[in-house]
C-alpha positions in Angstrom: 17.3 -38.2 -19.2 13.7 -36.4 -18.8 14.6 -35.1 -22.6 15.0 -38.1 -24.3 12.5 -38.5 -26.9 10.0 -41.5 -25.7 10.2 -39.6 -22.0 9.0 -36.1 -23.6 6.4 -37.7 -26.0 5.1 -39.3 -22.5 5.3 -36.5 -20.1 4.9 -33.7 -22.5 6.2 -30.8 -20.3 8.6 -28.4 -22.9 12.2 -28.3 -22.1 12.2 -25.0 -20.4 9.7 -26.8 -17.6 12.0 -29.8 -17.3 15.2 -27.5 -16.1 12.8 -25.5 -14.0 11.9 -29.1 -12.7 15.5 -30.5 -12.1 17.3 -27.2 -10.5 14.3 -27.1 -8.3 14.8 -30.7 -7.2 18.4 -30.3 -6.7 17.5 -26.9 -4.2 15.9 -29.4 -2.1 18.1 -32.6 -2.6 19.7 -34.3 0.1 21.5 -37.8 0.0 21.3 -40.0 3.1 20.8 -43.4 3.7 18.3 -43.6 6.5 17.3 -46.5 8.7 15.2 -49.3 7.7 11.5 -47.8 7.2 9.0 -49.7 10.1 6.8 -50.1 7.2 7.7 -52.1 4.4 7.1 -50.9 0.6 4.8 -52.4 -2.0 7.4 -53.2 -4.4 10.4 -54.7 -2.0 12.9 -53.9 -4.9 11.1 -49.7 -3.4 12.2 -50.5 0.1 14.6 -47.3 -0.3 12.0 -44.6 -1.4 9.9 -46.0 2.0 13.0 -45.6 4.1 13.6 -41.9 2.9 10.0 -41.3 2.9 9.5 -42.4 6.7 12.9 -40.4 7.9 12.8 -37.4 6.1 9.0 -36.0 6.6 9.8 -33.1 4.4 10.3 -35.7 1.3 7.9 -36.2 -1.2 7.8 -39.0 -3.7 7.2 -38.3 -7.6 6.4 -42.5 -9.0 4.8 -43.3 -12.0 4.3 -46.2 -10.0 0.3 -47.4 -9.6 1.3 -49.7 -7.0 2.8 -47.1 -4.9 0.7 -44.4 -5.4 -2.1 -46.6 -4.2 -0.3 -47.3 -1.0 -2.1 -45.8 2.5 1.6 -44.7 3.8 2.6 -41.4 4.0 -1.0 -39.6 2.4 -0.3 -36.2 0.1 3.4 -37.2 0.1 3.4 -39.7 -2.9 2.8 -37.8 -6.0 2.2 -39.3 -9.6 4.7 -36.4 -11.9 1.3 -34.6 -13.4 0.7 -34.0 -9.6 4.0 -32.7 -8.6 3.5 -30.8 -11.7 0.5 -29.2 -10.5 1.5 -28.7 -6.8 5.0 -27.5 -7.0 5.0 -26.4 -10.5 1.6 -24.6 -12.1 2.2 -20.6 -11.9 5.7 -21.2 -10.7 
């Protein structure tokens, strides 16, 4: 998916970056579903991403989404993808 053409033109990381990108996520993947987050999301169709977020304090969310990187909820662990890029990836 992150190689389709209108996602590389918009992201513009090369291809090499992107599997670097995607094995690292799965190292580090885990699929639960948590209990209801206290706090509720922004964007209620998000409620999910809040729920991980506030049960797993290891997670970090990559969002392209303004409205959630704005919120004040779990600070340095909701990442636009340049971020992410830049924390997880630069000199990798």
């Amino acid at each position: 998916m992150l190689l389709k053409r209108e996602l590389v033109a918009r992201h513009g990381l090369e291809p090499s970056l992107i599997h670097r990108l995607v094995d690292r996520l799965e190292e580090g993947s885990v699929f639960d579903l948590p209990p209801t987050a206290a706090h509720t999301c922004p964007d209620p169709r998000d409620q999910l991403l809040w729920d991980l977020l506030e049960n797993n304090p290891e997670a970090v969310l990559v969002t392209g989404e303004g409205v959630l990187q704005r919120s004040d909820h779990f600070p340095g662990r909701i990442l636009s993808p340049r971020d992410f890029v830049a924390r997880y990836l630069d000199g990798a």
